[in-house]
N, C-alpha and C positions, 0 to 999 in steps of 0.2 A: 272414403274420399272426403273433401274438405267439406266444409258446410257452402252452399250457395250466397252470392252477396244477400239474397232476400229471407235465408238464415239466419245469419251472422248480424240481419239487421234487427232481427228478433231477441236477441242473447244481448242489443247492446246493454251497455252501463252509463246514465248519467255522465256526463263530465268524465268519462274513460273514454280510453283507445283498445279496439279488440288489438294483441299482441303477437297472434297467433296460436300455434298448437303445439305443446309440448309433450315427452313420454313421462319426464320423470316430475314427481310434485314440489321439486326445490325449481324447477321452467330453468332447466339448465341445458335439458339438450332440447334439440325441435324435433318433432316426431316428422317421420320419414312416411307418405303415405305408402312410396312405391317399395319400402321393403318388405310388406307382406301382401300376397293376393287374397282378394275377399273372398269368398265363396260363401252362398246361401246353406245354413244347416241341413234343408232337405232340397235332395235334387229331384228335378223334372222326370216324369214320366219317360220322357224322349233320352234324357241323360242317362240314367239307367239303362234302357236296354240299349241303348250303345255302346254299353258296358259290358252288357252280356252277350252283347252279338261278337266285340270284340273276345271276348273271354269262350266263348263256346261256338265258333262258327258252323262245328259240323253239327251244332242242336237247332241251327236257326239259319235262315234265309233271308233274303230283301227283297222284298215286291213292291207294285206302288198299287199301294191299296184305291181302289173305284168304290165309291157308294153305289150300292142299288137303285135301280127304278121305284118308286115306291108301290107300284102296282107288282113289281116283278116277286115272284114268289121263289126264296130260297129252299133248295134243300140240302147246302152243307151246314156243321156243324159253327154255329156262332159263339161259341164259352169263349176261344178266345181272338174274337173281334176288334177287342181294345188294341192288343197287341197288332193285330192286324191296321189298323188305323194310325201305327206308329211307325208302318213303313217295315216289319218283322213279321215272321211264319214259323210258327216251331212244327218241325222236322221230323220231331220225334213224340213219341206214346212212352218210352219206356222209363218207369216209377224211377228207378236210380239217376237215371240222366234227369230227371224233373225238379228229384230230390237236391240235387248238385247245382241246379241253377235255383232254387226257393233260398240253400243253404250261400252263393254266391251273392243273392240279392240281399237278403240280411247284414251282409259284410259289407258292402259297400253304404247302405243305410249307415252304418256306426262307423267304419273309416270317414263316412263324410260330417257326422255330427262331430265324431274326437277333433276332426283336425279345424272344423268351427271354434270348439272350446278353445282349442289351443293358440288357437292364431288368431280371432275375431272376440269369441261372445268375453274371454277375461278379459282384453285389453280394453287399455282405460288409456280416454287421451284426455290432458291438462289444457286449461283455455288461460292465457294469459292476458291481462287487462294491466292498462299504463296511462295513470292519471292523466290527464288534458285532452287536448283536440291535438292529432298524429295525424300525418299520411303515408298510408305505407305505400312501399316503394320497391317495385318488384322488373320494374323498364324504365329506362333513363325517359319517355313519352310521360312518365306516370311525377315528372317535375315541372311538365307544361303548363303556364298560369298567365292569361291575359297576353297570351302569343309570345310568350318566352318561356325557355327552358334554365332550369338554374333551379338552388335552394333558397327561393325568393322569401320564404319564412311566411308565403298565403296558399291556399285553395286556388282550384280553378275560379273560383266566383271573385278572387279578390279578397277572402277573408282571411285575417291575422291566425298563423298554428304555432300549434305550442315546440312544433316539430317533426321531424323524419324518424318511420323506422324499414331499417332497409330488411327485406322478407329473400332475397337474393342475391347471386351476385350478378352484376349490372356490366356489359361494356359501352363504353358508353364511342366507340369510333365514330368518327362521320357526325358527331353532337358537336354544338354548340351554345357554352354554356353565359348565360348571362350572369353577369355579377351584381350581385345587392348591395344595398347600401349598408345594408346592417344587418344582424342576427344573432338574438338572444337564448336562440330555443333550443333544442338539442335532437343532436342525430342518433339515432340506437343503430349501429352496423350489424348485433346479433351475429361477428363474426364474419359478415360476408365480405367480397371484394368489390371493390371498384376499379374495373381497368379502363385504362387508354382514356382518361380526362387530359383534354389539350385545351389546352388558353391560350391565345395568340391573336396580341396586339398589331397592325399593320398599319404603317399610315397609308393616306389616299393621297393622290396626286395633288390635289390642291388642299392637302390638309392643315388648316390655321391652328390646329392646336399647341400648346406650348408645354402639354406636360401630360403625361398617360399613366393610368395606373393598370395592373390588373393581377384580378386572384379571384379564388373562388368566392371569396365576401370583400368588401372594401374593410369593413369591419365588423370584427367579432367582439360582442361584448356582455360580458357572464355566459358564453356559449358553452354548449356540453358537447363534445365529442365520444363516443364510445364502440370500442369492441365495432372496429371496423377496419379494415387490410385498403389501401390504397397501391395500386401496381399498374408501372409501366407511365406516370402522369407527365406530362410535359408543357412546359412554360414558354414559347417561343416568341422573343419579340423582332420586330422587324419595321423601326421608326429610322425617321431621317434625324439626322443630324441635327444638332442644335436644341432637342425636343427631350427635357429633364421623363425619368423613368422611376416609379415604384413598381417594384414586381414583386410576388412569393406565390407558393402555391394556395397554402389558405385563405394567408388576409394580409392586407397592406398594413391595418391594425388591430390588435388584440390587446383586451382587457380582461383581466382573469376568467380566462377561458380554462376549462378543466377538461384535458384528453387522457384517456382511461382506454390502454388495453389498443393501440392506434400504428398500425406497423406500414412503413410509407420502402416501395420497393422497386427501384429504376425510376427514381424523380432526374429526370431533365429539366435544367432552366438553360435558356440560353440569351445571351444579351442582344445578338445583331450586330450587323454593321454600324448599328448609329453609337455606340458604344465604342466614340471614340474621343471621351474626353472633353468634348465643346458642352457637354449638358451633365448633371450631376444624375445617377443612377444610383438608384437603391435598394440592395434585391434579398432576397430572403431564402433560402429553403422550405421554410412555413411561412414566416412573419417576415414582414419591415419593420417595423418595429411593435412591441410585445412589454404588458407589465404582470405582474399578476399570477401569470400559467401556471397553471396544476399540473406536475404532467406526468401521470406512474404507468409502465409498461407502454413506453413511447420508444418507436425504434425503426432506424432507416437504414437500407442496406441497396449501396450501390447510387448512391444520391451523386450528383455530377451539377455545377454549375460550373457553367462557360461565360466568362465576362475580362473586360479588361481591367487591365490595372488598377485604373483610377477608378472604376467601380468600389462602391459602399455594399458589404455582405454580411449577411446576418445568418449568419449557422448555427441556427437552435437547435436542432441535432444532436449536433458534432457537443452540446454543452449535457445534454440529456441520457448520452450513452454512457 
């Protein structure tokens, strides 16, 4: 099983991020705890002859073994007592049937040490470590910092990280994600998804604002994305009239931002009602606007934006495939 937080605190490294657990020594795949069951080399007393009670019912009985008074003076045979204490009675005297269970009990001894070697005592797991200060991120709760949720780029305490590494995949329904102002650091996805991120802008009845932005960063700048699945995200805004609009799903703006290995799958944006012309809108797929990007094994499938005419759209995308 894993190691405990108060292990894992033991193993740490200097100025590293524990990264996880891996099977193979290139930390290419992540070791799987639950695809083998543990089992101890030598079994219990009690495990065994459960084994041979199953394996030989007509050599052996169940009772529920009483201790003695200690004044009370026995006179059956106590050689085997043990047995008796484990909740078992043998049945029988005769040498062959004795033979056949000493010869049953041997085998199970060495079925149970072979299939230790085979399954436990060879295997060898990989501990992966990743320069800086990381938070790993295993529940959309595990972004929570100073009473918001989001990739705020700090700790719960407030302190600056170097970055995200995501250890699962996340849904994140029913969240609401706050947006940063900035972010340099970088996300390691190790492959996992992120589903159901919603953003959605709304004015308020007496809202004096004159211009809304929203994505998951205001801006990204020398940010890393990596080796992370995005599905099902949606962009909904829903301003009054008159009220100018930047939207994307990532950032309003990006500066050589580098995404590696990054597949975005049933992205919804939609503009709203106020998307109608009186205010200038400016909306993205990813970006609003974008210099710089790196962008290898970047790919979107089933992206949809909904906006009017006079909308301003940025389909970095549709430039990347």
């Amino acid at each position: 099983q894993p190691l405990t937080s108060a292990a894992e605190a033991l193993i740490a490294k200097p100025g590293m991020t524990f990264d996880g657990y891996y099977a193979n020594p290139e930390l290419t795949i992540p070791f799987t705890f639950g695809d083998f069951e543990f089992q101890e080399p030598i079994l219990s007393k009690e495990e065994i002859y459960a084994q041979l009670f199953e394996l030989f019912p007509d050599y052996f009985e169940e009772i529920e073994y009483e201790e003695p008074e200690e004044d009370e003076e026995t006179e059956y045979d106590t050689s085997d007592l043990f047995i008796n204490k484990l909740g078992y009675a043998l049945t029988t005297e005769d040498e062959t049937a004795l033979a056949e269970i000493r010869a049953a009990k041997d085998a199970i001894y060495e079925e149970t040490i072979d299939y230790y070697l085979e399954n436990a005592g060879n295997r060898t797991i990989y501990l992966k470590y990743t320069d800086g200060r990381y938070i790993q991120i295993s529940r959309a709760s595990d972004l929570k910092a100073l009473g918001k949720t989001g990739f705020l780029g700090i700790d719960k305490t407030g302190n600056e990280i170097d970055g995200y590494i995501i250890t699962k995949d996340i849904d994140f329904a029913g969240e609401s994600l706050a947006m940063p102002e900035s972010f340099s650091g970088k996300i390691v996805g190790n492959g996992y998804t992120l589903k159901n991120i919603r953003l959605k802008s709304k004015s308020k009845k007496m809202d004096q604002d004159t211009h809304k932005d929203l994505a998951l960063f205001y801006e990204l700048n020398g940010a890393e994305i990596e080796n992370i699945n995005f599905e099902d995200a949606v962009v909904e805004l829903d301003v009054k009239s008159g009220i100018s609009v930047d939207a994307a799903f990532l950032a309003i703006k990006s500066t050589d931002t580098t995404l590696s290995n990054v597949k975005f799958t049933n992205l919804t944006i939609t503009s709203g009602k106020g998307d109608d012309g009186q205010a200038l809108y400016q909306l993205g797929d990813l970006f609003v606007e974008e210099s710089g990007t790196k962008a290898d094994g970047v790919s979107g499938e089933n992206i949809e934006i909904t906006a009017s005419d006079a909308a301003l759209i940025n389909r970095f995308l549709d430039v990347t495939q």
